[in-house]
C-alpha positions in Angstrom: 0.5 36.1 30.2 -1.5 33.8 27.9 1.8 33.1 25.5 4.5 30.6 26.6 7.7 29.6 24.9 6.8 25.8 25.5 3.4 26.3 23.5 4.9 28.1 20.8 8.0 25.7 20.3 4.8 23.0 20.2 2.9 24.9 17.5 6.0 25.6 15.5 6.8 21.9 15.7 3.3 20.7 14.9 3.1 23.4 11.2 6.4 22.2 10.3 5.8 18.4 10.8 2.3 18.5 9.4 1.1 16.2 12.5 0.7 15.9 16.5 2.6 13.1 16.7 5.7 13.6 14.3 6.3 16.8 16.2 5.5 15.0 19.5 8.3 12.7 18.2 10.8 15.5 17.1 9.9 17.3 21.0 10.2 13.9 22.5 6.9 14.0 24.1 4.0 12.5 23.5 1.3 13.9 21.3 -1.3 14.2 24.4 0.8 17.0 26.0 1.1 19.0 22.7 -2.9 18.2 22.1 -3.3 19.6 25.5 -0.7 22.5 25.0 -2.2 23.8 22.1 -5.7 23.1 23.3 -5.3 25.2 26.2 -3.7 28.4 24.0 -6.5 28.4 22.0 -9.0 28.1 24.9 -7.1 31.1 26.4 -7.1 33.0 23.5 -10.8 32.1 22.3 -9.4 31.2 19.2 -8.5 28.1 16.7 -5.0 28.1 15.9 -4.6 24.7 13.7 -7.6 23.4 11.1 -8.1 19.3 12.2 -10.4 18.7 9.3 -7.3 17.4 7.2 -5.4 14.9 6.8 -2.7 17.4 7.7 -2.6 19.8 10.4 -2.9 23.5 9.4 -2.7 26.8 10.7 -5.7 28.8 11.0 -5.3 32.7 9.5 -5.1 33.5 13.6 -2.7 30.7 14.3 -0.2 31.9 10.9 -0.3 35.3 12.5 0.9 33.8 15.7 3.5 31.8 14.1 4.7 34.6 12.2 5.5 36.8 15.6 5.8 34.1 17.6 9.5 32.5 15.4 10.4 35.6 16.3 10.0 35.2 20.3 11.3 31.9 19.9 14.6 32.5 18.2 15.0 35.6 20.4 14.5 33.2 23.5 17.2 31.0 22.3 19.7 33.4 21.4 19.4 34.7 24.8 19.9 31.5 26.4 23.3 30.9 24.4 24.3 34.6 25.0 23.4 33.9 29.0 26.0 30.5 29.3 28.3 31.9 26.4 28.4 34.7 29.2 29.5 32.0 31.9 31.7 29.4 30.2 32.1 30.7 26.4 30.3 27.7 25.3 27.1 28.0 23.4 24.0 26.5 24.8 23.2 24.8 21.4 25.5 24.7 18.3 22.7 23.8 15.3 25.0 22.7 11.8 23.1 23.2 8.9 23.9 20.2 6.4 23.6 20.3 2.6 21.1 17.0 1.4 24.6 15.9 -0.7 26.5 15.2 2.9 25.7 12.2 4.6 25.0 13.1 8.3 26.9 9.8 9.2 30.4 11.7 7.8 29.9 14.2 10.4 29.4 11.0 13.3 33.0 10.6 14.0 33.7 14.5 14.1 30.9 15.1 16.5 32.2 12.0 18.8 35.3 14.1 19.1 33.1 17.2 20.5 31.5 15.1 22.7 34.6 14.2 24.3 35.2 17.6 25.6 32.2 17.6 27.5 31.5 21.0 27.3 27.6 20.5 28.2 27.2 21.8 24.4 24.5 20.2 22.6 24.7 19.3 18.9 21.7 19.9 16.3 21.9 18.8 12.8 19.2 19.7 9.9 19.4 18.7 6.3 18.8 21.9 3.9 18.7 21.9 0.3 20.7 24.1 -2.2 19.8 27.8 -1.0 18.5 26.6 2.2 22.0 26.0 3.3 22.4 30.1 3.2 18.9 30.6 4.9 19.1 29.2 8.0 22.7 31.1 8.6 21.4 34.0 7.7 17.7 33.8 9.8 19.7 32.2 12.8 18.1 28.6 12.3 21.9 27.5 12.5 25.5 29.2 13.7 27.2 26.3 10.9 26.5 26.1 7.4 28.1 22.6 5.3 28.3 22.0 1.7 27.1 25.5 1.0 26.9 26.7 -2.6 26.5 29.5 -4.8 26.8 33.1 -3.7 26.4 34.5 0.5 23.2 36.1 1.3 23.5 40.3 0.6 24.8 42.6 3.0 27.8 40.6 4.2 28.6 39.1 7.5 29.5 35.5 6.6 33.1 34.0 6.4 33.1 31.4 4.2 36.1 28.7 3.5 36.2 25.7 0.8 35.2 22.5 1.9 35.7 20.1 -0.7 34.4 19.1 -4.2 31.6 16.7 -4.3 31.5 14.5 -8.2 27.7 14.0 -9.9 26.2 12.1 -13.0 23.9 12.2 -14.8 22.0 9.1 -14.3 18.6 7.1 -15.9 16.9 3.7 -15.2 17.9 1.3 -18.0 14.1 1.1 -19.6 14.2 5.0 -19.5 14.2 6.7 -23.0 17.8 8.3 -22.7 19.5 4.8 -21.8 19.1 3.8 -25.7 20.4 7.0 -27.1 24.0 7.4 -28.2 26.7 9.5 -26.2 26.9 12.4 -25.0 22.8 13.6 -25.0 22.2 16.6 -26.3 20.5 19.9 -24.8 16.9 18.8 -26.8 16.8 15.1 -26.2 17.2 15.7 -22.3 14.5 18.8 -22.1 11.9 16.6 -23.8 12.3 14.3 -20.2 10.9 14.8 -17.4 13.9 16.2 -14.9 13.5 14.6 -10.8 14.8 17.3 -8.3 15.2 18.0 -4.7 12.9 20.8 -3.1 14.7 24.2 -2.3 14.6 24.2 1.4 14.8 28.4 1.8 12.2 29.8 3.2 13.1 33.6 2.5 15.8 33.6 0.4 15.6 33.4 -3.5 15.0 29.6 -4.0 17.6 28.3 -6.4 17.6 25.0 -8.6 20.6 23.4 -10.3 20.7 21.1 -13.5 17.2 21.7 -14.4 16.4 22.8 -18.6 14.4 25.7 -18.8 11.4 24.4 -20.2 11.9 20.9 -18.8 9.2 19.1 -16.6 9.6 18.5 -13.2 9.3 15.9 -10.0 10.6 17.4 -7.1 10.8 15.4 -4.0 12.0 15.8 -0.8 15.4 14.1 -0.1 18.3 12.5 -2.3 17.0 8.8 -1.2 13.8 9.5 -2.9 15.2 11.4 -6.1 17.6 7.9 -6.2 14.5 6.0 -5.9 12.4 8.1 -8.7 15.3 8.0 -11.1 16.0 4.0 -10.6 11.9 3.9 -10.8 11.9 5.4 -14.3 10.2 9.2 -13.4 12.7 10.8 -14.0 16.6 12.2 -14.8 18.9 13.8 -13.2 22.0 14.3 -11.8 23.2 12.7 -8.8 25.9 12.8 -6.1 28.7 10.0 -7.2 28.3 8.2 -3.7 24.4 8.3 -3.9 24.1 6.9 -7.1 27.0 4.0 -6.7 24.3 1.3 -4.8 22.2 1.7 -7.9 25.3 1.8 -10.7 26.2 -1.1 -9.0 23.1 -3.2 -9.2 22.6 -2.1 -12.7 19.4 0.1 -11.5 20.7 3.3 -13.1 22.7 3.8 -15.9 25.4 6.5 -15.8 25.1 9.1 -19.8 27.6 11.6 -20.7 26.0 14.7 -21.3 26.7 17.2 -24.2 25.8 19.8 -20.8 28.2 21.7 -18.5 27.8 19.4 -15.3 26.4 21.4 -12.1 29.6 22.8 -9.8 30.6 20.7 -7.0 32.3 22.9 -4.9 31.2 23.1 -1.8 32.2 25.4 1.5 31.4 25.9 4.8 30.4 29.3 6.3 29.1 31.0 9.5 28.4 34.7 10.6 31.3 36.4 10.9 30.4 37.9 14.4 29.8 34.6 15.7 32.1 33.7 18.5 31.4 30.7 20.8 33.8 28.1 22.2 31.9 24.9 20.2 32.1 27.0 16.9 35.5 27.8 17.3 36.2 24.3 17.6 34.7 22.7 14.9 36.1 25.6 12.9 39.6 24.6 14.2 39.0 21.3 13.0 37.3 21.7 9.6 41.1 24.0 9.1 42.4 20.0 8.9 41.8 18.8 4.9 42.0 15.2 6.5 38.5 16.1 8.2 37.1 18.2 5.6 38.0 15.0 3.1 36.2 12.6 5.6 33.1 14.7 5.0 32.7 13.9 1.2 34.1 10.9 1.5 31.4 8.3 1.2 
C-alpha cells in the first residue's frame, strides 16, 4: 500500500495552508518530515502532487484528484477512531467546535477549562468559519459543534439547533471616509456608491452566503474580523461590525459609528449539531450551553 493516512493528513495540511511550513506548524512537525512525506508519495506514485514553482504551494491535476478521494479516507479514518473509544468509554476521541468569526475564541477559554477538568482524555479542536461555513463543516463532518450559526440548517434535516444569544453590529467608517460627513441616517444610494469590506464565506460546498452587502456595491473581502476592522479604520471600506470588535476603534476615534436608513443584519445567533450525534464530550457541553449564564459569557466581550 503506497497510500498512508499520515501522508494524506500532510498534503491536506500543506493545500489548505498554502505552505510546507505553516502546515508543518499546524501538524506540529517540522517542514523536513512533510517535504520528505510528500516527497516519497510522489516518488511511489511516479507522480507530482504539489506545483513548487509559486510562491504558494499547489496541487497538481494528479495531486487534486488525490485530495478529492483522499478527505474522504481521512474523515472516514477519524470517524472510525471516535466510533472505536466512543465504543469503550462513550467519550469521543476528538470533539472539533466550529466557531462563527463574530465569537472570540477566548469566550470559549474558561468553558473549555471546565472540560478539561473532567479529564476524559477528550481532545478539544476549535476552527473559525465564516457565515455559511458555520453549517458546512456540521454537515461535511469537519466539526460535531456548530457556534454562532446563522440563517437556515443545511436540507434534508438532521440538525438540532437551539438559540444562543444575540450578538449587536454598526455600521462603522474611518473619519476621512466619505460617509463620515454626510448627515444621518445614509441612505440606500449614498452607501452602494462605497466600496463595502467583507469577510470571505468559509463554505466550501454549501451555497456561500453574504450579509450587509448592496447589490451592486463593490467589494474587499478579507479574511478575518481583525483585518475587516483594520480596512474599515484604514479608509477601504464600510461595513458593519460586531459591537465588541469595533469598540477599540470607537474608542480611539479610528471609526466613526452612522445610522443607517438600512434594516441592520440579524444578530441571532444559535448553536447546532447532528441530531444523531451522541458522545459523552458533546453531551456535556450541550448540558452546559442549556445554562443562559454560559451561553451570555460567549457574546459577552
Amino acid at each position: 500500500m503506497k497510500l498512508s493516512l499520515d501522508a494524506l493528513q500532510a498534503m491536506d495540511a500543506i493545500e489548505r495552508k498554502g505552505s510546507f511550513a505553516a502546515a508543518a506548524a499546524e501538524l506540529h512537525r517540522v517542514p523536513s518530515a512533510l517535504t520528505y512525506t510528500v516527497r516519497k508519495l510522489e516518488q511511489d506514485l511516479g507522480v507530482a502532487l504539489f506545483d513548487r514553482s509559486g510562491h504558494r504551494a499547489r496541487l497538481t491535476a494528479a495531486g487534486e484528484e488525490l485530495m478529492r478521494e483522499g478527505r474522504q479516507l481521512l474523515r472516514a479514518a477519524g470517524e472510525i477512531e471516535c466510533r472505536v473509544k466512543r465504543v469503550a468509554t462513550g467519550w469521543e476521541t476528538e470533539l472539533r467546535i466550529a466557531v462563527d468569526i463574530v465569537i472570540p475564541a477566548a469566550q470559549l477559554f474558561p468553558l473549555i477549562a471546565d472540560f478539561y477538568a473532567e479529564e476524559s482524555g477528550t481532545r478539544i479542536r476549535l476552527a473559525y468559519e465564516v457565515l455559511a461555513g458555520t453549517w458546512d463543516a456540521l454537515a461535511s463532518g469537519r466539526a460535531e459543534l456548530a457556534l454562532g450559526v446563522s440563517g437556515d440548517a443545511p436540507a434534508g434535516g438532521g440538525y438540532a439547533i437551539r438559540m444562543l444569544g444575540y450578538k449587536d453590529f454598526v455600521f462603522a467608517v474611518a473619519p476621512g471616509h466619505p460617509l463620515a460627513s454626510l448627515p444621518e441616517p445614509l441612505k440606500h444610494e449614498q452607501i452602494v456608491a462605497h466600496r463595502a469590506v467583507a469577510i470571505g464565506d468559509s463554505s466550501r460546498n454549501l451555497q456561500l452566503r453574504s450579509v450587509g452587502l448592496l447589490t451592486g456595491q463593490d467589494v474587499l473581502t478579507v479574511p478575518d474580523l481583525t483585518s475587516k476592522v483594520a480596512a474599515q479604520a484604514a479608509g477601504l471600506g464600510c461595513g458593519y461590525l460586531p459591537t465588541h470588535a469595533a469598540a477599540p476603534m470607537i474608542k480611539s476615534k479610528h471609526l466613526l459609528v452612522k445610522e443607517v436608513e438600512e434594516v441592520k443584519p440579524v444578530g441571532n445567533l444559535y448553536y447546532a449539531w447532528r441530531s444523531r450525534e451522541k458522545g459523552k464530550a458533546l453531551r456535556w457541553f450541550l448540558k452546559r450551553l442549556e445554562d443562559q449564564d454560559v451561553r451570555a459569557s460567549l457574546l459577552r466581550y
